[in-house]
N, C-alpha and C positions, 0 to 999 in steps of 0.2 A: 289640339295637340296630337292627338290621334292619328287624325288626318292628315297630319302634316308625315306624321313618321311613315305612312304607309306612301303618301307622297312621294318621298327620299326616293325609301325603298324600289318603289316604280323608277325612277331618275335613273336609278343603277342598275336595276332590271332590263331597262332601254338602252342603255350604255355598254352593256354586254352580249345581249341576245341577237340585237338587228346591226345591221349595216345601216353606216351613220345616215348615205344618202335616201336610203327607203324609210328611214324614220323621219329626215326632213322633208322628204314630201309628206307622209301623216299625218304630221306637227302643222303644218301649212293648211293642211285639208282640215285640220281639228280648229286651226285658228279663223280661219273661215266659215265653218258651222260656228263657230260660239257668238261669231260677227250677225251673220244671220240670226241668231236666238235674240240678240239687242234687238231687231225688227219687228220679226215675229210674237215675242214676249215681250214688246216694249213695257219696262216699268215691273214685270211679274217677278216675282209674289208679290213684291213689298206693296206696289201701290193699289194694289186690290187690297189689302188687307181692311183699311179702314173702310173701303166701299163694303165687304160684306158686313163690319161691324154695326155702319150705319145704317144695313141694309138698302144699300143705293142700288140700282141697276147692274147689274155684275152680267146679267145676259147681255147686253147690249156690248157690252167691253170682250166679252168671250167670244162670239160671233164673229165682231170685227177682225179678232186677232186669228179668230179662225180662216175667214177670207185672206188677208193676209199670210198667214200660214201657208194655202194652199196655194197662190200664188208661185210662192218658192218653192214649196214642194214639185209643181209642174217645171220650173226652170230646173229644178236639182235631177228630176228626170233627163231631161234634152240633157244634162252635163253626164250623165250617169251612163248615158246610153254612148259615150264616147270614152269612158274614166270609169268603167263598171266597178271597179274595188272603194268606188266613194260612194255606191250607191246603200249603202248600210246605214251610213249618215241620214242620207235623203229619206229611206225609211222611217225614221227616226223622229224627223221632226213635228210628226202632227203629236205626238204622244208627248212633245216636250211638252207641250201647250198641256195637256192632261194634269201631268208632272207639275208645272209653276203654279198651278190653279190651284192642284192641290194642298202644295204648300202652300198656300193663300190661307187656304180653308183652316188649315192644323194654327197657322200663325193667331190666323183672330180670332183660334179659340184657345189661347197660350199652348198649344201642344208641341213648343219648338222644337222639346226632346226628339217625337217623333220626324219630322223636318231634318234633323243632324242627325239622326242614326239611319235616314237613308243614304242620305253625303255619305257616310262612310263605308257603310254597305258598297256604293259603287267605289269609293279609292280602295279598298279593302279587293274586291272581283277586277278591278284593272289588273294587279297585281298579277292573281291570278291567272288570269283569264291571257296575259302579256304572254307569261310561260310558258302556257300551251298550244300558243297560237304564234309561237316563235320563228317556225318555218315557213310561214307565211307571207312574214316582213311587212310590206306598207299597210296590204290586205289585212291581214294578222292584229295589226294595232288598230286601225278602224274600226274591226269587227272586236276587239277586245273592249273600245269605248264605250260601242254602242251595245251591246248586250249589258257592260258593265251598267250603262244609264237604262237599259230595259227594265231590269230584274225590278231595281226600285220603285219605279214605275207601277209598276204589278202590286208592290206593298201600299204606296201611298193610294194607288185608286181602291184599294179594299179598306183603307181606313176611312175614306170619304166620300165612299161611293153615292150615300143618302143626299149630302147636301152637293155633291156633283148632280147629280141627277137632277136636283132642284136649277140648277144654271143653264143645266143644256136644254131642261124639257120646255123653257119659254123663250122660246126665239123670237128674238125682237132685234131689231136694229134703228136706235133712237140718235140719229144726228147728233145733238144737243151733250147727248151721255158721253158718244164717241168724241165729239171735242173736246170736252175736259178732262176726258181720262187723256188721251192723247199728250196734253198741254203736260199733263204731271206725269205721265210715263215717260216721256220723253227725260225729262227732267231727273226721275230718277235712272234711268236706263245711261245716263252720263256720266251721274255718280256711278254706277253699279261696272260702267268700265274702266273706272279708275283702278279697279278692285285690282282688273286683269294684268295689270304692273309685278302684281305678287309673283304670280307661275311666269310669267317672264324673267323674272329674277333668278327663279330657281332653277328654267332653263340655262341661267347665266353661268350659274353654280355650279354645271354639270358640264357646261362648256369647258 
């Protein structure tokens, strides 16, 4: 509920501060990063969760997504180097990977609280972060996202830095692992865009 109100609040922050058409190209370029985060985090958190419960291979899942990560990451540059104001984004996304893992980690050890009070943390600094970077316009709301998605960032890797550490320090890249997490990330990465229905509603709302 929170989140939701700080939500609004952003809706109307955006609706007042920018020019409509520098905010529909942000909106466009923000919708396109979350598309790419279906790729890159195919399935994260959710479908790691029970991998680290079971303690299955979680390095081999991380890696992969990591390659993948970087992939985009190199494409987001060549776009960046022509669209310099979306290069924030492209920044952005090896640390999402960071970001979903860790929420992996808090999940399967029930710490959801933690998980939802960095969600808010970031709707809470959009807000913020909207106003001051008002003059900005397209640039302005980019750079408000992605700092707002940083900060958190920053909190959940000191909450899990020990068993991050445990993921990243065995590099493996096992075929067999990457298949089946694939087959169920995928799987949920489907459901998990269904979600994306919601903020397009509320885009709707503000229309």
């Amino acid at each position: 509920l929170l989140s939701k109100v700080f939500g609004y609040f952003n809706l109307l922050v955006f609706a007042n501060l920018y020019i409509p058409s520098e905010y529909g190209k942000a909106a466009f370029v923000y919708s396109l990063f979350n598309i790419v985060l279906f790729v890159t985090c195919l399935g994260l958190p959710d479908t790691l969760v029970p991998w680290i419960i079971r303690k299955k291979d979680t390095s081999s899942v991380f890696y992969f997504l990591l390659i993948v990560n970087a992939v985009f990451f190199l494409a987001g540059i060549a776009v960046a180097s022509k669209y310099l104001w979306v290069l924030p984004f492209v920044l952005l996304l090896p640390f999402v990977l960071i970001d979903h893992t860790a929420r992996a980690i808090l999940k399967a050890d029930y710490k959801y609280h933690i998980s939802q009070m960095a969600s808010n943390i970031f709707v809470a600094l959009i807000l913020v972060l909207a106003i001051l970077f008002k003059d900005y316009q397209k640039f302005g709301i980019v750079l408000a996202f992605s700092i707002a998605y940083f900060i958190p960032i920053i909190f959940l890797f000191f909450k899990t830095k020990d068993k991050l550490g445990i993921i990243i320090s065995r590099f493996q890249l096992r075929i067999s692992t990457i298949k089946e997490y694939v087959k169920k990330g995928f799987s949920t990465a489907i459901i998990a865009a269904s979600f994306a229905f919601l903020p397009w509603i509320d885009a709707s709302i503000l229309g």
